[in-house]
PyMOL Python script that loads the backbone (N, CA, C, O; Angstrom):
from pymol import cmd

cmd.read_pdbstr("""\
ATOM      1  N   UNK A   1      88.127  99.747 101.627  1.00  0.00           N
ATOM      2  CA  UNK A   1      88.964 100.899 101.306  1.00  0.00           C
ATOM      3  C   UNK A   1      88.325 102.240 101.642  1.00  0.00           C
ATOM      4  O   UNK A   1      89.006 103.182 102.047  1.00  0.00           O
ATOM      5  N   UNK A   2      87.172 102.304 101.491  1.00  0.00           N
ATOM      6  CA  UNK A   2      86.520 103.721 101.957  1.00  0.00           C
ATOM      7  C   UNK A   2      86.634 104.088 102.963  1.00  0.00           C
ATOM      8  O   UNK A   2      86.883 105.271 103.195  1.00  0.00           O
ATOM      9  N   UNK A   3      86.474 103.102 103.970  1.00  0.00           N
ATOM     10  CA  UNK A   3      86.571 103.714 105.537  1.00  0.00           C
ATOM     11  C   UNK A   3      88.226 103.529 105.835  1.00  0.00           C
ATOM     12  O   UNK A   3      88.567 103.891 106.961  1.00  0.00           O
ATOM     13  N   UNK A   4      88.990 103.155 105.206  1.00  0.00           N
ATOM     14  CA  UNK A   4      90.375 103.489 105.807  1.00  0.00           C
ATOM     15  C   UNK A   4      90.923 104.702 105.628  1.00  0.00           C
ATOM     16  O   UNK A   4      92.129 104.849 105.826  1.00  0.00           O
ATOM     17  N   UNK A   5      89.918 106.020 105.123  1.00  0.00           N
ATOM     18  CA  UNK A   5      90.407 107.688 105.407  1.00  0.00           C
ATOM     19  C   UNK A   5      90.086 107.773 106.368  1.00  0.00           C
ATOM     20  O   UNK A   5      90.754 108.614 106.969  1.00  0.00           O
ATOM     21  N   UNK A   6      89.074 107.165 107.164  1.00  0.00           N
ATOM     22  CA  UNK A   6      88.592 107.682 108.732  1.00  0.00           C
ATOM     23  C   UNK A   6      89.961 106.910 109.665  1.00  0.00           C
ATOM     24  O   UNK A   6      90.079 107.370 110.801  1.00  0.00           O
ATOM     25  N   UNK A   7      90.610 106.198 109.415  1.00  0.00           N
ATOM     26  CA  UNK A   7      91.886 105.911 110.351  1.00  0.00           C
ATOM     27  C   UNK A   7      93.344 106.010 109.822  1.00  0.00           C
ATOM     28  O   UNK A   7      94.146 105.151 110.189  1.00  0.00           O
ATOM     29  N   UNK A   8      93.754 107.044 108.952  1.00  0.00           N
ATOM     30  CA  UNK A   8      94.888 106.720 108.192  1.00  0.00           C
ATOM     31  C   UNK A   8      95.421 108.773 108.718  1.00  0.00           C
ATOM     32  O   UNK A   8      94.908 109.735 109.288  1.00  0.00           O
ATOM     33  N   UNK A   9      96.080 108.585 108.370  1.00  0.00           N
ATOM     34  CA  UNK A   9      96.595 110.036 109.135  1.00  0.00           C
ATOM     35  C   UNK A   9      96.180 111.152 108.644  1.00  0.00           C
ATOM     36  O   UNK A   9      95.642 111.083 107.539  1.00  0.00           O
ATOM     37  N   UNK A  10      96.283 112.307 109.209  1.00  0.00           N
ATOM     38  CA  UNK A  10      95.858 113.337 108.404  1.00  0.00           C
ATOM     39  C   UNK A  10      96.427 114.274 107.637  1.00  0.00           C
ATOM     40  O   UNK A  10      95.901 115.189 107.003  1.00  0.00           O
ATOM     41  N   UNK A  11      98.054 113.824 107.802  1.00  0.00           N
ATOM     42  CA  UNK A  11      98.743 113.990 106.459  1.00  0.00           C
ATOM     43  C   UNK A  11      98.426 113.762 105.538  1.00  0.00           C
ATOM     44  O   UNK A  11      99.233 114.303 104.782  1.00  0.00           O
ATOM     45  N   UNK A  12      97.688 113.250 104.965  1.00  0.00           N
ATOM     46  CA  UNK A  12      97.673 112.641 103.831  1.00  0.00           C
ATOM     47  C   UNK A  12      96.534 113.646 102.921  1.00  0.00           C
ATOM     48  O   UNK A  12      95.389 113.911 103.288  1.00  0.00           O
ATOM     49  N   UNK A  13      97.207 114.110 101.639  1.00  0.00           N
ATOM     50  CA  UNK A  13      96.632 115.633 100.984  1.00  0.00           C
ATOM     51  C   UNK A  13      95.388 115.382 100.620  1.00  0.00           C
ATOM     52  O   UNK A  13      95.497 115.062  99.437  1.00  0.00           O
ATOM     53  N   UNK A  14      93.920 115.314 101.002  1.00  0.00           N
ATOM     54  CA  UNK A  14      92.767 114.854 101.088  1.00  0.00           C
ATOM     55  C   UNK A  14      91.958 116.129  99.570  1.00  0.00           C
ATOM     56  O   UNK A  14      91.124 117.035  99.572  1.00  0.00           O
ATOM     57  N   UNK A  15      92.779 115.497  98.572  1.00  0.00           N
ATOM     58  CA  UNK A  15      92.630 115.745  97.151  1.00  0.00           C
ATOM     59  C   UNK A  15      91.920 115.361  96.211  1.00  0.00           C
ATOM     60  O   UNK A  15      90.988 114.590  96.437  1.00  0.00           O
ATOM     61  N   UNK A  16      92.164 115.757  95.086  1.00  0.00           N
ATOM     62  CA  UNK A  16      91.361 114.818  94.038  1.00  0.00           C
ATOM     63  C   UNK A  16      92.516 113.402  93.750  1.00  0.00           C
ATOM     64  O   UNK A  16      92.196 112.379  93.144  1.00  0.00           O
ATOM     65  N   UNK A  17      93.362 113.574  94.124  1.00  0.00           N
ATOM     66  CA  UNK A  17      94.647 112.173  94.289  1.00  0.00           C
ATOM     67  C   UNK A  17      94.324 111.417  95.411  1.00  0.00           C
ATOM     68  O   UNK A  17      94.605 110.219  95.384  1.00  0.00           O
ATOM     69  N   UNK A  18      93.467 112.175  96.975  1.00  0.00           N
ATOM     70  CA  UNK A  18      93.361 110.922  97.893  1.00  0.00           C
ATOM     71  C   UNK A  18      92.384 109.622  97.338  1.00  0.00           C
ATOM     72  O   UNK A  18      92.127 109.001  98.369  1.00  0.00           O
ATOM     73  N   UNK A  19      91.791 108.999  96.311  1.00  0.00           N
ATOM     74  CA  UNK A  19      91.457 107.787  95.830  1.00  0.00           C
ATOM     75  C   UNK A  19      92.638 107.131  95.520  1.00  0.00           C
ATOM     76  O   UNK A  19      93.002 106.076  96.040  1.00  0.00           O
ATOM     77  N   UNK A  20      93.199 107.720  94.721  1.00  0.00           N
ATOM     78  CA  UNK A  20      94.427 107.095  94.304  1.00  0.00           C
ATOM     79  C   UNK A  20      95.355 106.138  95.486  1.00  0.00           C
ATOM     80  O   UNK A  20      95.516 104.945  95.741  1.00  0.00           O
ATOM     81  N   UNK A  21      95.832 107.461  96.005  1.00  0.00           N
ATOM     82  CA  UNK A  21      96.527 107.363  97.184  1.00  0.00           C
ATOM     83  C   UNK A  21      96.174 105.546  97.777  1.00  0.00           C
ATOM     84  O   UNK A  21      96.830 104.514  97.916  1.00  0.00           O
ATOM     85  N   UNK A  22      95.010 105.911  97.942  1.00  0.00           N
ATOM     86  CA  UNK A  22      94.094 104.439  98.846  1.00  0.00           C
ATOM     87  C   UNK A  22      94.237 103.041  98.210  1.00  0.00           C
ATOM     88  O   UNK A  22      94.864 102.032  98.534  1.00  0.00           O
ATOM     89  N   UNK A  23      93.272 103.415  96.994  1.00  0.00           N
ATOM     90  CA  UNK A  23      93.160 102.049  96.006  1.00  0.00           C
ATOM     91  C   UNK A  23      94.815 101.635  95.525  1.00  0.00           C
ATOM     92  O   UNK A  23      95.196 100.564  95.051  1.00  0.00           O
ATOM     93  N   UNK A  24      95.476 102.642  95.769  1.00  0.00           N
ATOM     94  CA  UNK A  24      97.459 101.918  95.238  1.00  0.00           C
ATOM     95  C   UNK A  24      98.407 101.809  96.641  1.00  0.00           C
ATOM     96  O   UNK A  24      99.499 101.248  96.732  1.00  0.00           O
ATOM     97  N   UNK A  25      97.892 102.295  97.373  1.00  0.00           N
ATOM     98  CA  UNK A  25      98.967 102.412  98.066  1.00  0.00           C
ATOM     99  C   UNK A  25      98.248 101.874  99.550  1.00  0.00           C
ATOM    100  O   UNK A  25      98.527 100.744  99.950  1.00  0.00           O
ATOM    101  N   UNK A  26      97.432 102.640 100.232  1.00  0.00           N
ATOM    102  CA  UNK A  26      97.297 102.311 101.503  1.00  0.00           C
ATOM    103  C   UNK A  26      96.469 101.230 101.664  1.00  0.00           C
ATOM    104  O   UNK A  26      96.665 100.462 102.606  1.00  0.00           O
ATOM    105  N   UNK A  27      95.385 101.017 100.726  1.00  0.00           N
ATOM    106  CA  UNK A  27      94.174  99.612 100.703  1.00  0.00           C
ATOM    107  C   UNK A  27      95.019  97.898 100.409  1.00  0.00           C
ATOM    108  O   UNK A  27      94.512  96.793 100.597  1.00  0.00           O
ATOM    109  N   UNK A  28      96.328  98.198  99.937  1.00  0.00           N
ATOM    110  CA  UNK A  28      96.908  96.680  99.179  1.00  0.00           C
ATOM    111  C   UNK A  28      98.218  96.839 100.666  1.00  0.00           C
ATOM    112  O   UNK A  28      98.708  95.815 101.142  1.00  0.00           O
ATOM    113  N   UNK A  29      98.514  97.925 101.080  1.00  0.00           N
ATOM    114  CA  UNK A  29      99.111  97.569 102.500  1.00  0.00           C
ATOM    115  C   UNK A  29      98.394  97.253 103.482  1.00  0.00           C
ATOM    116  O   UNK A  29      98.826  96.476 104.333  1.00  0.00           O
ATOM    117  N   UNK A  30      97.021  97.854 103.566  1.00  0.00           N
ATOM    118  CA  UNK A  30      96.615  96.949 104.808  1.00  0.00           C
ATOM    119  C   UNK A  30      95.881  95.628 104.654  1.00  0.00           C
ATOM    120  O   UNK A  30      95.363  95.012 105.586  1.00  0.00           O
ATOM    121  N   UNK A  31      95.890  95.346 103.678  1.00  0.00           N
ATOM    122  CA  UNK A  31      95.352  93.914 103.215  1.00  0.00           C
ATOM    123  C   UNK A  31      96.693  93.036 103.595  1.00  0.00           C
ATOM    124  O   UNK A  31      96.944  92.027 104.254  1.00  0.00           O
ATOM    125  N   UNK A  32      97.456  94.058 102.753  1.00  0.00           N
ATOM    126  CA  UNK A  32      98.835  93.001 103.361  1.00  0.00           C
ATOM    127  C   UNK A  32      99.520  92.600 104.916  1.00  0.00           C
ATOM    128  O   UNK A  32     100.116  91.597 105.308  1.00  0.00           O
ATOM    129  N   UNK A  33      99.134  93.879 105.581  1.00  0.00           N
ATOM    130  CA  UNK A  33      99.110  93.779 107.159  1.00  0.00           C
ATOM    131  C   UNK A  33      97.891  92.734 107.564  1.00  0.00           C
ATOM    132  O   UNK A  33      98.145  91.851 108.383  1.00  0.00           O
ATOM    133  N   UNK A  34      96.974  92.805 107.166  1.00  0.00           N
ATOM    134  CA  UNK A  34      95.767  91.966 107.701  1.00  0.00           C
ATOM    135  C   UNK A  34      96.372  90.233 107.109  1.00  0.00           C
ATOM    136  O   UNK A  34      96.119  89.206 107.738  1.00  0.00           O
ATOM    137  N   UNK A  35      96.933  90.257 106.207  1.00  0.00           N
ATOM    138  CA  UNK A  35      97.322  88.905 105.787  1.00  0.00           C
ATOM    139  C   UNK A  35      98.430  88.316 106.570  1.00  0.00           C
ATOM    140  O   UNK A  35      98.715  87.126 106.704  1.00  0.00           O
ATOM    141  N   UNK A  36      98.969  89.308 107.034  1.00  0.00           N
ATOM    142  CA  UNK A  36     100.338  88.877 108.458  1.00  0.00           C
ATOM    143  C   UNK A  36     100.092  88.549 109.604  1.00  0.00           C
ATOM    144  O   UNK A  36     100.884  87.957 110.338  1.00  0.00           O
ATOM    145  N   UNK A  37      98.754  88.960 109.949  1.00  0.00           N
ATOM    146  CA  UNK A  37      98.297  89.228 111.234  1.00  0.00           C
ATOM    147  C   UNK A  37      96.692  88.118 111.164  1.00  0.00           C
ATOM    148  O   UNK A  37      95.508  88.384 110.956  1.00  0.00           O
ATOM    149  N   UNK A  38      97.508  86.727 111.480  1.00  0.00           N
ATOM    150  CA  UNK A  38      97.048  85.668 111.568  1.00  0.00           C
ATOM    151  C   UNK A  38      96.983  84.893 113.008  1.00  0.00           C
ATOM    152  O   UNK A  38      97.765  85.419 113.799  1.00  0.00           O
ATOM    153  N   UNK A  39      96.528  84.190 113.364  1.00  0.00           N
ATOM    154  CA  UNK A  39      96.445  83.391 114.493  1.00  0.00           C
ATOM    155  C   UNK A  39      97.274  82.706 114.902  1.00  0.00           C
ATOM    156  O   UNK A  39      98.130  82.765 115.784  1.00  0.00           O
ATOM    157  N   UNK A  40      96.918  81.954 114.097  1.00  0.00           N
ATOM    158  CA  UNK A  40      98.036  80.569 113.477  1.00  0.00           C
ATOM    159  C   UNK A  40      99.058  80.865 112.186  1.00  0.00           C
ATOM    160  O   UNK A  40      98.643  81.033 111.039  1.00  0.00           O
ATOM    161  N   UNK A  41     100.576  80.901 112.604  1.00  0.00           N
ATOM    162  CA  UNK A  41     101.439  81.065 111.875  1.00  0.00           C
ATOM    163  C   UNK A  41     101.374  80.260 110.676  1.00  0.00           C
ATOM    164  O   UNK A  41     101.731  80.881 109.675  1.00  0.00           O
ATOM    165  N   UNK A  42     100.982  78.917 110.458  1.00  0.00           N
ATOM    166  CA  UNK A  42     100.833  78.471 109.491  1.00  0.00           C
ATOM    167  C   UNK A  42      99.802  79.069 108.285  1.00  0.00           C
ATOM    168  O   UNK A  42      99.796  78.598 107.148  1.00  0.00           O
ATOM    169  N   UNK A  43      99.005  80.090 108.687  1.00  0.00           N
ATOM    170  CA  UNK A  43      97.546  81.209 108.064  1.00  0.00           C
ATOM    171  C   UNK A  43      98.440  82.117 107.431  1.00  0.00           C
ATOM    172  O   UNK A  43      98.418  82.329 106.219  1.00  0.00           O
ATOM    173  N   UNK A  44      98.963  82.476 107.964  1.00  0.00           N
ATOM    174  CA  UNK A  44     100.442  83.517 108.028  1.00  0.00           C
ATOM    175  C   UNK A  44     100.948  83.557 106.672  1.00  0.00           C
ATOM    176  O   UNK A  44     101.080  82.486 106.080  1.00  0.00           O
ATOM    177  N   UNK A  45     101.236  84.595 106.124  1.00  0.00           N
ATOM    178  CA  UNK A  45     101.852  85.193 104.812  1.00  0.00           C
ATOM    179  C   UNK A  45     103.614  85.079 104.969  1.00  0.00           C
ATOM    180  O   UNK A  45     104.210  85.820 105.751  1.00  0.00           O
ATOM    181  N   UNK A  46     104.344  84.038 104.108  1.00  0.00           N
ATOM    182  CA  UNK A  46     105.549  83.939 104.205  1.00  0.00           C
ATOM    183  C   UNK A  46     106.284  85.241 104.130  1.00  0.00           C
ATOM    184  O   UNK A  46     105.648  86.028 103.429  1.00  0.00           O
ATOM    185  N   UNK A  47     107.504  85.802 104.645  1.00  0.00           N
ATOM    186  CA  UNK A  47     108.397  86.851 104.458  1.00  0.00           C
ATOM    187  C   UNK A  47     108.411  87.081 102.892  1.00  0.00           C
ATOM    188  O   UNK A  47     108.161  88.138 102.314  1.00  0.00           O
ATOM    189  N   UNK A  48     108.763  85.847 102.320  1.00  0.00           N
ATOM    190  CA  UNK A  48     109.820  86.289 101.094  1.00  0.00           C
ATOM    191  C   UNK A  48     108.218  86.437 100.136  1.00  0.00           C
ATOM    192  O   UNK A  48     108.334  87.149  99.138  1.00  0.00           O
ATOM    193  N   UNK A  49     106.735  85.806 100.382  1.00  0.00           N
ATOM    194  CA  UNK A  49     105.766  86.693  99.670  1.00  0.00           C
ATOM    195  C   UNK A  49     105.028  87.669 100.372  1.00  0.00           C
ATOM    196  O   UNK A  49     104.084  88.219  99.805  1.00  0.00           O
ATOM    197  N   UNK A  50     105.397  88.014 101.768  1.00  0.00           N
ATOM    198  CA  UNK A  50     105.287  89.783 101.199  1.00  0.00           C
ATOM    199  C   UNK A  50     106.120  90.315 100.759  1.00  0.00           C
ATOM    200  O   UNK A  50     105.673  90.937  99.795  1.00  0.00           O
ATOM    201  N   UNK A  51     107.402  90.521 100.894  1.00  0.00           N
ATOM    202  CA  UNK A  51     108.287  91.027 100.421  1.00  0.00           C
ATOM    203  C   UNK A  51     108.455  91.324  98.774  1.00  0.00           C
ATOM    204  O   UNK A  51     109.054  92.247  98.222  1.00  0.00           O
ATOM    205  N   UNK A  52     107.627  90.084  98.133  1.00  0.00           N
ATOM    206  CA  UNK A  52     107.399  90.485  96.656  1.00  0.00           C
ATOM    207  C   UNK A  52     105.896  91.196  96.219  1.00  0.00           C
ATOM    208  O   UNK A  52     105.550  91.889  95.262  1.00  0.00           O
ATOM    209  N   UNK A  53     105.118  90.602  97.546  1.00  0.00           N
ATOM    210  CA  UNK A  53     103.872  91.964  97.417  1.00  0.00           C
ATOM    211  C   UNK A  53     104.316  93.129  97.599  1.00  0.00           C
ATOM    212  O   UNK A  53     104.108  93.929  96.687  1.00  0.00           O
ATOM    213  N   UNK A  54     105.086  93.619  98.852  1.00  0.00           N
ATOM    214  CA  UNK A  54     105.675  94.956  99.012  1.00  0.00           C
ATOM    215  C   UNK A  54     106.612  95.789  97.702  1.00  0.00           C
ATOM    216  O   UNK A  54     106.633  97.002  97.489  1.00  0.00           O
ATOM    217  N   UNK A  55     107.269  94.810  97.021  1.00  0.00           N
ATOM    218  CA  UNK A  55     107.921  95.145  96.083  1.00  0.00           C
ATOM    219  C   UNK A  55     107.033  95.570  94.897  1.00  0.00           C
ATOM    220  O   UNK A  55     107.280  96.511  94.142  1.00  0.00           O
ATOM    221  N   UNK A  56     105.941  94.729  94.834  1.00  0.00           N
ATOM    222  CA  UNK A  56     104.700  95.068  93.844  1.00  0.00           C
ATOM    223  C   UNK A  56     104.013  96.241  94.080  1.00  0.00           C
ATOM    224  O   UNK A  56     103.889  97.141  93.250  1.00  0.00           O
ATOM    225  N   UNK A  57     103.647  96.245  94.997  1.00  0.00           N
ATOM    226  CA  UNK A  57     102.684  97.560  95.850  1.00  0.00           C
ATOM    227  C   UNK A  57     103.782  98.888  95.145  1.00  0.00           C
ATOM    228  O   UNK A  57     103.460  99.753  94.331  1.00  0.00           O
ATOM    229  N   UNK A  58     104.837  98.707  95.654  1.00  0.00           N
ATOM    230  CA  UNK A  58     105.492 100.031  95.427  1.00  0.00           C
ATOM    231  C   UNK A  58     106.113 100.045  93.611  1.00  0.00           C
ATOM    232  O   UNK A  58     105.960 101.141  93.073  1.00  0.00           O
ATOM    233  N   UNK A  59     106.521  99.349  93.050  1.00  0.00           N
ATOM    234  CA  UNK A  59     106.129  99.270  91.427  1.00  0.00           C
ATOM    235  C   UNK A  59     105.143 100.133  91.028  1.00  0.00           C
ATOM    236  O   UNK A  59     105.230 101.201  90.422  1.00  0.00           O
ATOM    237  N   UNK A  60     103.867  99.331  91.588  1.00  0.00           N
ATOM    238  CA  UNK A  60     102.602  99.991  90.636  1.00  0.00           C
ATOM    239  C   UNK A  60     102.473 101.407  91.113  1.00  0.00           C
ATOM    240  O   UNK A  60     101.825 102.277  90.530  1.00  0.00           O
ATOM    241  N   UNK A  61     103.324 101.599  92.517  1.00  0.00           N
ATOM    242  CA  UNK A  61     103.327 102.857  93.086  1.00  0.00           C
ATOM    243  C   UNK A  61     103.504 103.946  91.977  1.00  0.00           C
ATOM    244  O   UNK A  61     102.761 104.711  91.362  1.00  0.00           O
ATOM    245  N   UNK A  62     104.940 103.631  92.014  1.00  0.00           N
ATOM    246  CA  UNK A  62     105.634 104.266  90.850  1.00  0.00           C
ATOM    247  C   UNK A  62     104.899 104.185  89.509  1.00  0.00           C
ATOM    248  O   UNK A  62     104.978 105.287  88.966  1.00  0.00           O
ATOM    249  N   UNK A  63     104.298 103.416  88.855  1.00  0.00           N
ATOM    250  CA  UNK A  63     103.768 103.806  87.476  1.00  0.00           C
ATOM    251  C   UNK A  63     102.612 104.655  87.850  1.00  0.00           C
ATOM    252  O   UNK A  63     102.483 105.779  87.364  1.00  0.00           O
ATOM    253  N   UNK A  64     101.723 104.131  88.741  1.00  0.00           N
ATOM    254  CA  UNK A  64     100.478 105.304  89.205  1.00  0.00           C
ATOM    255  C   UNK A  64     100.498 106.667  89.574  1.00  0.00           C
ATOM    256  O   UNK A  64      99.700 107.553  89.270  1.00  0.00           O
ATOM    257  N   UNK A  65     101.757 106.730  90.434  1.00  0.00           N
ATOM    258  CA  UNK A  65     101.548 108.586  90.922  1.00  0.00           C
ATOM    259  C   UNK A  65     102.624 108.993  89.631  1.00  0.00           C
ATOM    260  O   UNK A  65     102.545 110.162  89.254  1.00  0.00           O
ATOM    261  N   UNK A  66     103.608 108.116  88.942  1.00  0.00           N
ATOM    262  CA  UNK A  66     103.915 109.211  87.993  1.00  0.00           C
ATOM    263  C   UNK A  66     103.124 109.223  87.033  1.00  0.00           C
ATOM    264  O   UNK A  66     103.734 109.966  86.264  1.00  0.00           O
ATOM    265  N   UNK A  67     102.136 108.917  86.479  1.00  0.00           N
ATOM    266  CA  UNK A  67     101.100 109.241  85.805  1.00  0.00           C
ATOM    267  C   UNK A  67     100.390 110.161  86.153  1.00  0.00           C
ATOM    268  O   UNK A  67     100.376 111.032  85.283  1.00  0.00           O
ATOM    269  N   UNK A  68      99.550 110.492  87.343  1.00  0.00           N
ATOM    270  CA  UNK A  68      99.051 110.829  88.378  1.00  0.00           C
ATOM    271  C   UNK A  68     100.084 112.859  88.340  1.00  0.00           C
ATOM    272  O   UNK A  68      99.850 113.932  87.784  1.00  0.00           O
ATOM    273  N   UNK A  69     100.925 112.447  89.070  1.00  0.00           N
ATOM    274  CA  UNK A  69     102.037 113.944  88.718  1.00  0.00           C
ATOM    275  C   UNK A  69     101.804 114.566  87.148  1.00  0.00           C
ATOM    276  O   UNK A  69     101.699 115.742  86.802  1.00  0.00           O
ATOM    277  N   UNK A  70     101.771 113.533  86.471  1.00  0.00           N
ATOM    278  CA  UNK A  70     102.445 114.457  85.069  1.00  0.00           C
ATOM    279  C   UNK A  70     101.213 114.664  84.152  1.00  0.00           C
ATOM    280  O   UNK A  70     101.355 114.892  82.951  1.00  0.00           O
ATOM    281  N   UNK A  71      99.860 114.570  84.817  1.00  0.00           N
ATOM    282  CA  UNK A  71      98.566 114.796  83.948  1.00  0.00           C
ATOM    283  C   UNK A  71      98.219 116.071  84.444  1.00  0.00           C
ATOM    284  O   UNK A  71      97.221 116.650  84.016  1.00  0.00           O
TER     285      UNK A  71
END
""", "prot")
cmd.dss("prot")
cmd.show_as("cartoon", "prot")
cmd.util.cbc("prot")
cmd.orient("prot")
């Protein structure tokens, strides 16, 4: 997770929130990209479980930055 600020855009508001940002949001997507991006399709992460990782990722999204906003 540390070195994915050196390749992630530079949009991104390089704050006392960019940890956050990483450890919730961009570090559990590219794990999840790296889990798609298999050799062998059978290695391969089914649709319908990322689709409930993706759904998770963005959940905890939501409880983290609105915490995050309202402190």
């Amino acid at each position: 997770p540390n070195k994915l600020l050196e390749i992630v855009d530079n949009t991104i508001p390089q704050d006392g929130n960019t940890k956050a940002i990483v450890d919730w949001l961009i570090a559990p997507i590219s794990r999840l990209g790296l889990a798609c991006y298999r050799k062998s399709a059978s290695e391969r992460m089914k649709m319908n479980e990322v689709l409930k990782e993706l759904n998770y990722i963005k959940e905890t999204c939501k409880i983290k930055f609105a915490e995050i906003i309202h402190t």
